[in-house]
Residue frames as qw, qx, qy, qz and C-alpha x, y, z in Angstrom:
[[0.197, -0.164, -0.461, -0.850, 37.62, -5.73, -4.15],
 [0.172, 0.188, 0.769, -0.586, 34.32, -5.34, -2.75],
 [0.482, -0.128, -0.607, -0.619, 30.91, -6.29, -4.32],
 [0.338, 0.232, 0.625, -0.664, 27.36, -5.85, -3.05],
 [0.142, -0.151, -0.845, -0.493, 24.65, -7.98, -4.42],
 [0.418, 0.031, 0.561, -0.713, 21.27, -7.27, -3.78],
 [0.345, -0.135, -0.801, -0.470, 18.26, -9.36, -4.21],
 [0.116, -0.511, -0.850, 0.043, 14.26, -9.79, -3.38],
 [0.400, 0.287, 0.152, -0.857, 12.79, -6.35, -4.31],
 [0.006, -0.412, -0.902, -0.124, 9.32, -7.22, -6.50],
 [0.447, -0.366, -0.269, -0.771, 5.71, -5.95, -6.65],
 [0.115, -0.286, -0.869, 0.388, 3.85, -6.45, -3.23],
 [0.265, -0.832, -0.376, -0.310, 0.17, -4.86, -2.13],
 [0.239, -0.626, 0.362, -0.648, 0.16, -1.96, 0.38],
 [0.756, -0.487, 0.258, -0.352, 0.50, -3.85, 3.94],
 [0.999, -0.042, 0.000, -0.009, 2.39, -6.36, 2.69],
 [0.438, -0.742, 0.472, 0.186, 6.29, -7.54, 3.28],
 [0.824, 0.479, -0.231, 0.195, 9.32, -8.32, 1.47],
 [0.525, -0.822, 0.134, 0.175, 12.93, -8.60, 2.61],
 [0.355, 0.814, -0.460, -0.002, 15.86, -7.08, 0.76],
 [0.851, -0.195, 0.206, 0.443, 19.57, -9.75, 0.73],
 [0.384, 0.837, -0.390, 0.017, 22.91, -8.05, -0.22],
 [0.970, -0.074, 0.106, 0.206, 25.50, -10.08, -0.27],
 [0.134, -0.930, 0.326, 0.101, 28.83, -8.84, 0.55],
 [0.847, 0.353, -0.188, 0.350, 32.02, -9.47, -0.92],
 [0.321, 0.657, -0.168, 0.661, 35.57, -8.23, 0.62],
 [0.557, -0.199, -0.594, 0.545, 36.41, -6.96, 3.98],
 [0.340, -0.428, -0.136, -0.826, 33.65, -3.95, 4.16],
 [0.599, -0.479, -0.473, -0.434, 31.28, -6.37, 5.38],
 [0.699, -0.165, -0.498, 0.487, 33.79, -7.21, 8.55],
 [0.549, -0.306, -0.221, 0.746, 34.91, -3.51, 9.11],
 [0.059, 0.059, 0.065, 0.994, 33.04, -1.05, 8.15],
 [0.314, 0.235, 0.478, -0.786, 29.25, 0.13, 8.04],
 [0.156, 0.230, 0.739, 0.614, 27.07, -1.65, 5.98],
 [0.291, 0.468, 0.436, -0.711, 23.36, 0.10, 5.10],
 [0.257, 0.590, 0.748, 0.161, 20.15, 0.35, 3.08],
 [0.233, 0.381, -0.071, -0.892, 19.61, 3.91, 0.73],
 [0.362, 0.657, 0.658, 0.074, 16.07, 3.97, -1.53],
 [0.083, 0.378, -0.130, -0.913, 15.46, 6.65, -4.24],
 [0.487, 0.605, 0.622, -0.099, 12.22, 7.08, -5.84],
 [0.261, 0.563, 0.270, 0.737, 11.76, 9.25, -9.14],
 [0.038, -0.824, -0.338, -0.454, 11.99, 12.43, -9.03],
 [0.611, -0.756, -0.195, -0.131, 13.45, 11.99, -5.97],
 [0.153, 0.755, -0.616, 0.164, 16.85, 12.12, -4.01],
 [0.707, 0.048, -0.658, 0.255, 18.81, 9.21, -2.38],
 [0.289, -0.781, 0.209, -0.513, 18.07, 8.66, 0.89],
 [0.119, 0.268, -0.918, 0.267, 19.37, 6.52, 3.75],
 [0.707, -0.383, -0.368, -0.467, 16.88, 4.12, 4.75],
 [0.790, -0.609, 0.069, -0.007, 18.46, 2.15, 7.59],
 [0.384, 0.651, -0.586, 0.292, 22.30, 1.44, 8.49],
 [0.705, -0.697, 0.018, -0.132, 24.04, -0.73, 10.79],
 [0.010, -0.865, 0.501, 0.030, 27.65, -1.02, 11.89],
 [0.496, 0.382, -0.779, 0.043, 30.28, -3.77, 11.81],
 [0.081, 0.109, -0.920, 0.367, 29.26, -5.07, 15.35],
 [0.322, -0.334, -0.789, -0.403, 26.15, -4.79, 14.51],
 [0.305, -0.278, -0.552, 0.725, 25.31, -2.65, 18.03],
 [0.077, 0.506, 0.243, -0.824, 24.15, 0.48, 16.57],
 [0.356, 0.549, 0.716, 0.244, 21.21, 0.96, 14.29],
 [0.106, 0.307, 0.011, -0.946, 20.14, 3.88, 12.34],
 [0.103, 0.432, 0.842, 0.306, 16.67, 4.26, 10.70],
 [0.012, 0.314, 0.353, 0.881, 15.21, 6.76, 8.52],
 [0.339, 0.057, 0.268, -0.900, 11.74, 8.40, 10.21],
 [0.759, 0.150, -0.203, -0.600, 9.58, 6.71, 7.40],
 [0.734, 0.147, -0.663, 0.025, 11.42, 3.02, 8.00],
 [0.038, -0.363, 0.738, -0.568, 10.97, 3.19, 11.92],
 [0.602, 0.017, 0.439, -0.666, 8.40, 0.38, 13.17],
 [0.881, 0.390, 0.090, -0.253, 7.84, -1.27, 9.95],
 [0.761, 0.546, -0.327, 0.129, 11.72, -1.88, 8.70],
 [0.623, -0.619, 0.468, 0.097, 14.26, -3.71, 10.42],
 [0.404, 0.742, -0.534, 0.018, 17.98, -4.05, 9.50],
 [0.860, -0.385, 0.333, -0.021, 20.41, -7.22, 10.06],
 [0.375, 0.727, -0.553, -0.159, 23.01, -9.11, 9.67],
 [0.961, -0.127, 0.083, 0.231, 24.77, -12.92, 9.35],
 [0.279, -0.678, 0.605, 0.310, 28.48, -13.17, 9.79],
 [0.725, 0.011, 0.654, 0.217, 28.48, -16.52, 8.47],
 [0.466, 0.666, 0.573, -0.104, 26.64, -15.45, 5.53],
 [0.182, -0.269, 0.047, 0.945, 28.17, -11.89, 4.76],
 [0.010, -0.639, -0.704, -0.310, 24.44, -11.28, 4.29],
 [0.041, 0.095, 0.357, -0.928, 22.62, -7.70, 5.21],
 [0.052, -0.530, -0.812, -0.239, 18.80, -7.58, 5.28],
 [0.386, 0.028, 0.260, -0.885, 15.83, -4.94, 5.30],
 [0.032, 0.433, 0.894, -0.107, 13.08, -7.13, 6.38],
 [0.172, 0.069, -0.018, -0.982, 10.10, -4.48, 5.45],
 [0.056, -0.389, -0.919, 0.007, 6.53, -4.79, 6.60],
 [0.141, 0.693, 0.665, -0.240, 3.79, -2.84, 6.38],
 [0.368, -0.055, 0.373, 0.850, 4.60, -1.55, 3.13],
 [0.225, 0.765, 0.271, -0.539, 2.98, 1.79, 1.38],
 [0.744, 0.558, 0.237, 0.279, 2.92, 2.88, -1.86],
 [0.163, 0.979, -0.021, 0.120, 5.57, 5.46, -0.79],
 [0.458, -0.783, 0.396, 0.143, 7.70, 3.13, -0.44],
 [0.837, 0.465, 0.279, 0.070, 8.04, 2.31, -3.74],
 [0.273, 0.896, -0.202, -0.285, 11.67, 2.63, -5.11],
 [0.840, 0.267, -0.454, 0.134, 15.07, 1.18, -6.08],
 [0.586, -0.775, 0.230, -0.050, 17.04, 0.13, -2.84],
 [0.616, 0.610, -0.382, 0.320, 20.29, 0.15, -3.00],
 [0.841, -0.424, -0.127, 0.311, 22.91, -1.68, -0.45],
 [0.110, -0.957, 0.167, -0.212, 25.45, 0.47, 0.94],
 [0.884, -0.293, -0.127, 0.341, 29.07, 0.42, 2.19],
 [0.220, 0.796, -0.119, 0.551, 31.71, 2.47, 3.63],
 [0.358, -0.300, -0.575, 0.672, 33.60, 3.49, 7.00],
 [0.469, 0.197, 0.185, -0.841, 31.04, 6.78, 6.89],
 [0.404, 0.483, 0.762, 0.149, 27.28, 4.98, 5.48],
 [0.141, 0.848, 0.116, -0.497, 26.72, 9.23, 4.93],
 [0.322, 0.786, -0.419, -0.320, 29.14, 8.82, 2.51],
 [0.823, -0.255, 0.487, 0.140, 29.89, 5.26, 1.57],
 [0.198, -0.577, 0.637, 0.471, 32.40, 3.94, -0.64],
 [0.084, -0.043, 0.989, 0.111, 30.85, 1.05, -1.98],
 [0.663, 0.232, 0.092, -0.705, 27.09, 0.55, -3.66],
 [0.481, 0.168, 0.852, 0.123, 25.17, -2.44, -4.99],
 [0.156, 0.402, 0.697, 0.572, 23.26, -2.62, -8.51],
 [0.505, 0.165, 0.239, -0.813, 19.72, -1.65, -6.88],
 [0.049, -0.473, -0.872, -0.116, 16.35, -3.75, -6.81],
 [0.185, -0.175, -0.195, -0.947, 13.34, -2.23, -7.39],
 [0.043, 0.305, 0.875, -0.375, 10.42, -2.17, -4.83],
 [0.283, -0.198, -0.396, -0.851, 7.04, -1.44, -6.25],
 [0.045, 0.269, 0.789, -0.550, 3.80, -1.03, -3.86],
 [0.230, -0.346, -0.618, -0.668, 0.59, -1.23, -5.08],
 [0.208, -0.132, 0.554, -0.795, -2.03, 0.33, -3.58]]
């Protein structure tokens, strides 16, 4: 069974950083793709970043290039979006990912909610 915990969304100012934790249960976190979707109101779900089981190949959204960076511990079965130089447009709920596609993963956490004040 596989279970994705996230934690450390919050209220920050424009400019300022936070970094997302999911915590991975199961053998996803080993073998498959693990990744970071956000949806604001109003809005759709989008991918935000994504990286793979060896942790080799990144993927990252237009609006999360420069300012958001994706990772991972083995030890840990930890994934992170470190995110700096936040905007208020990047205010939503982010939601950990999993799956052998991230386009279509199998597997979803709760969601935390990131709120940017300008």
């Amino acid at each position: 069974q596989v279970q994705l915990v996230e934690s450390g969304g919050g209220l920050v100012q424009a400019g300022g950083s936070l970094r997302l934790s999911c915590a991975a249960s199961g053998s996803i976190f080993r073998s498959g793709v693990m990744g970071w979707y956000r949806q604001a109101p109003g809005k759709q779900r989008e991918l935000v970043a994504s990286l793979t089981s060896g942790g080799t190949t990144n993927y990252y959204a237009d609006s999360a290039k420069g300012r958001f960076t994706i990772s991972k511990d083995n030890a840990k079965n930890t994934v992170y979006l470190q995110m700096n130089s936040l905007k208020p447009e990047d205010t939503a709920v982010y939601y950990c990912a999993a799956g052998r596609d991230i386009w279509s993963p199998g597997y979803w956490g709760q969601g935390t909610q990131v709120t940017v004040s300008s």
